[in-house]
N, C-alpha and C positions, 0 to 999 in steps of 0.2 A: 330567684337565682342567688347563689353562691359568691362567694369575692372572687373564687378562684375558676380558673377559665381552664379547661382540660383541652383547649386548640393550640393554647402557646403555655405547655405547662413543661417546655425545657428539652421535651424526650426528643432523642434524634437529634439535637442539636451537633455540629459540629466546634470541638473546640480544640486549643493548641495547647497541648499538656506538655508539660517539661520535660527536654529528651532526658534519659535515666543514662546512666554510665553505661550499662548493660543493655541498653537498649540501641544503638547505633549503627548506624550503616555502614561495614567496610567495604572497602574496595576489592573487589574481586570473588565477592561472595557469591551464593547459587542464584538470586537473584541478577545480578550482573550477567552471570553467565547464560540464562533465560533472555535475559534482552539481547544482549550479543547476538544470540543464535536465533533468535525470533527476528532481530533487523537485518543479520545473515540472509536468513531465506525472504523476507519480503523482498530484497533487492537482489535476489535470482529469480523472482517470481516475475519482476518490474523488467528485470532483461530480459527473461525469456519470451516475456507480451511483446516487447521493444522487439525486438528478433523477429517476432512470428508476423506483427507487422510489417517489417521492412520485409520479409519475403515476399509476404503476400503483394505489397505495393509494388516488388520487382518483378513478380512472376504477372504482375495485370499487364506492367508495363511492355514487356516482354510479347503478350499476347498481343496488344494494342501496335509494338512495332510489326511485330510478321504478318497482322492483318493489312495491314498498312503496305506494307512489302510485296506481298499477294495482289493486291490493291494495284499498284502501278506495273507490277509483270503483267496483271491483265492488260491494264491499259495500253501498254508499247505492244503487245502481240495482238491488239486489235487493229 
């Protein structure tokens, strides 16, 4: 064997290179405007589940009261 180890010989490694002048993040660039509009629609996605939910939970409700309602009109014409 070798001195040198080709399992930890550096590659891929992750490191923190000097931001460059040129190199910077502004504000309001295309990327910003990607997040914007990608957290836009995940939370019209989150409402409209929330939404579809609560209908459903009112329209069960809804069916559980008029069965129920059904329910004791039998019972008093009996």
């Amino acid at each position: 064997m070798s001195g040198t180890s080709t399992e930890n010989d550096g590659q891929g490694m992750i490191v923190n290179p000097k931001p460059r002048a040129d190199n910077q993040d502004w504000d309001g660039d295309d990327a910003d405007r990607a997040d914007r509009l990608r957290f836009e629609e995940e939370q019209a996605m989150i409402r409209e589940q929330s939404e579809a939910r609560a209908a459903k939970a009112a329209a069960e409700a809804k069916k559980s009261a008029d069965a129920a309602r059904a329910e004791s009109k039998k019972k008093a014409s009996a």
